[in-house]
N, C-alpha and C positions, 0 to 999 in steps of 0.2 A: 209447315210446322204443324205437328201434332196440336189438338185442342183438347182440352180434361173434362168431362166432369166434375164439377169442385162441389163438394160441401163444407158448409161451415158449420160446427154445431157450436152454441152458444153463440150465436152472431148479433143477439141481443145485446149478451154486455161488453166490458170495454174490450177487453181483448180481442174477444169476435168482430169489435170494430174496428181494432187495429190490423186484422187478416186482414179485411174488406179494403182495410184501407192501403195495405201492403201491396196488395194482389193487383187491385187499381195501381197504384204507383208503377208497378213493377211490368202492367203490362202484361200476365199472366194469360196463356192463352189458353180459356176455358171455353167451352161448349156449350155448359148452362153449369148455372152454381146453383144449389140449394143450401137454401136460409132455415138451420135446424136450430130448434131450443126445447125448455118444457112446456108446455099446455098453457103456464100462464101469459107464457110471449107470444104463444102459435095466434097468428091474424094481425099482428104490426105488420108494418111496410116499410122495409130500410133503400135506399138505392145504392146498386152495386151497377159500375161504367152506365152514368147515367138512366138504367130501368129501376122500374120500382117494383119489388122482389116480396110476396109475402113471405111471412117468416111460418114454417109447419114443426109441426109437434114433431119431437124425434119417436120414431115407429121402427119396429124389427126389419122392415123392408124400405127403410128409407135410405139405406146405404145400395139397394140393388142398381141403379142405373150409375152406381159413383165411382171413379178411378182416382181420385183423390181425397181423403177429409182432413178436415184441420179440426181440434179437438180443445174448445175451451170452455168445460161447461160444470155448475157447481155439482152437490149432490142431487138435487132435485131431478138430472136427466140421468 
């Protein structure tokens, strides 16, 4: 089976923790996930299938290595 790139943007608030927490559930076979938000979240640490993921600023190139994103983020990104 195929593995994705996943990103999550807003993976700081709830929502982005319910993807995180879907994605786990569901078994989602990803490759590496990136943990996007704004600048004031970027350097938390959330865990996604057990690792601990820092969260990075969303940047114009931060979707280059991604084959999937999930999209939950306020104005501020």
């Amino acid at each position: 089976m195929r593995k994705y790139h996943t990103a999550i943007v807003g993976a700081t608030g709830l929502v982005g923790q319910e993807f995180i927490k879907v994605l786990e559930q569901r078994d989602f076979p990803m490759a590496s996930v990136h943990l996007l938000a704004s600048d004031r979240s970027a350097g938390k640490k959330l865990f996604v299938n057990h690792r601990e993921i820092e969260v990075e600023e969303v940047m114009p190139d931060s979707f280059d290595p991604v084959d999937i994103a999930l999209f939950s983020a306020g104005s501020e990104v």
